[in-house]
C-alpha positions as CSV (number, residue, x, y, z in Angstrom):
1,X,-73.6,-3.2,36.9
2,X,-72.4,0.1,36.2
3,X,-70.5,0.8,33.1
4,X,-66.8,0.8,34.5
5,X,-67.3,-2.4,36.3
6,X,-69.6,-4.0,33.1
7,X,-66.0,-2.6,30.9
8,X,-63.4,-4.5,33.3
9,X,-66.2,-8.0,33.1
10,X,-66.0,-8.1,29.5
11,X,-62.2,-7.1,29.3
12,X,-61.9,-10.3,31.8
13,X,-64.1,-12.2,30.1
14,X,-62.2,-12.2,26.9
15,X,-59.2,-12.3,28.2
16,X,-59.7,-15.6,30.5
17,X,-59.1,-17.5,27.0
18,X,-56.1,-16.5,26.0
19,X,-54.7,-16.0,29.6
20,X,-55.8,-20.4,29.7
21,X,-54.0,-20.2,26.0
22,X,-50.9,-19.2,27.2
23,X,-50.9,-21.1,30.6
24,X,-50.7,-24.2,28.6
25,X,-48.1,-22.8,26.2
26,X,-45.9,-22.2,28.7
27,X,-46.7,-24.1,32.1
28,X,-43.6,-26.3,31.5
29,X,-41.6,-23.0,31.8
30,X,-42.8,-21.8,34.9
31,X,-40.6,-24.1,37.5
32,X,-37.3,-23.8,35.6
33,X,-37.4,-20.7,33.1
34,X,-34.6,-20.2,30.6
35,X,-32.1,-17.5,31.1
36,X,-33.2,-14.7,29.0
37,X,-30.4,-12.3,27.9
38,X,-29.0,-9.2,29.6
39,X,-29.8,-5.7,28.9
40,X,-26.4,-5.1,27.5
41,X,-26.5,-8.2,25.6
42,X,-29.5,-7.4,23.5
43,X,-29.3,-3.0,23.3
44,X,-26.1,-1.3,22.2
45,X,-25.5,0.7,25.3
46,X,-24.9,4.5,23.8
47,X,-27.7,4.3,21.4
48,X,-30.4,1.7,23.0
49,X,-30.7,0.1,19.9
50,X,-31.0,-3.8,19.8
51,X,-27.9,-5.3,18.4
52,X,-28.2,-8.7,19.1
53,X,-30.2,-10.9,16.0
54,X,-30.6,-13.6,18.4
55,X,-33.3,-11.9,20.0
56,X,-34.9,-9.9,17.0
57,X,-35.6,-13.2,16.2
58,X,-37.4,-14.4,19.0
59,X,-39.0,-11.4,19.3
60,X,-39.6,-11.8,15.2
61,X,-41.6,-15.6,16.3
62,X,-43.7,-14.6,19.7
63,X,-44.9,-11.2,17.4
64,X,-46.0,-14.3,14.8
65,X,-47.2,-16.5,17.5
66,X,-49.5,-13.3,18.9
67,X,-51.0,-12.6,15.7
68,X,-52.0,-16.0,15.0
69,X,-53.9,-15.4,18.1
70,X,-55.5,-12.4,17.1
71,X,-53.8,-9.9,18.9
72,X,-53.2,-6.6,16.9
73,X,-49.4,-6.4,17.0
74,X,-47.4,-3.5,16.4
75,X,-44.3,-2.4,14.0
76,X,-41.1,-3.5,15.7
């Protein structure tokens, strides 16, 4: 196996668990999804900065939810 394809195995390899993770997280979401907001519902239009605190917040709890899984999150 050369390198590149040895890479991409143990990239898919650790990321089969988390993929199975989130599958059962949110399987019950796939058939009827909610809504979601609109662009100009959650970014002020001139600047592009969000302005909605509904969604800061949710963003706020999946950034939570990902670093309890071990994902290195970034600075909102």
């Amino acid at each position: 196996m050369t390198g590149k394809k040895r890479s991409i195995f143990l990239f898919l390899l650790a990321a089969e668990p988390l993929a199975q993770e989130f599958y059962k997280k949110y399987e019950g979401l796939l058939k009827s999804p909610e809504s979601g907001f609109r662009y100009a519902e959650v970014y002020d239009l001139k600047t592009k900065k969000i302005i909605n605190e509904g969604y800061l917040r949710i963003q706020d709890e999946i950034r939570e939810e990902f670093k309890q899984m071990g994902f290195a999150i970034l600075p909102s």
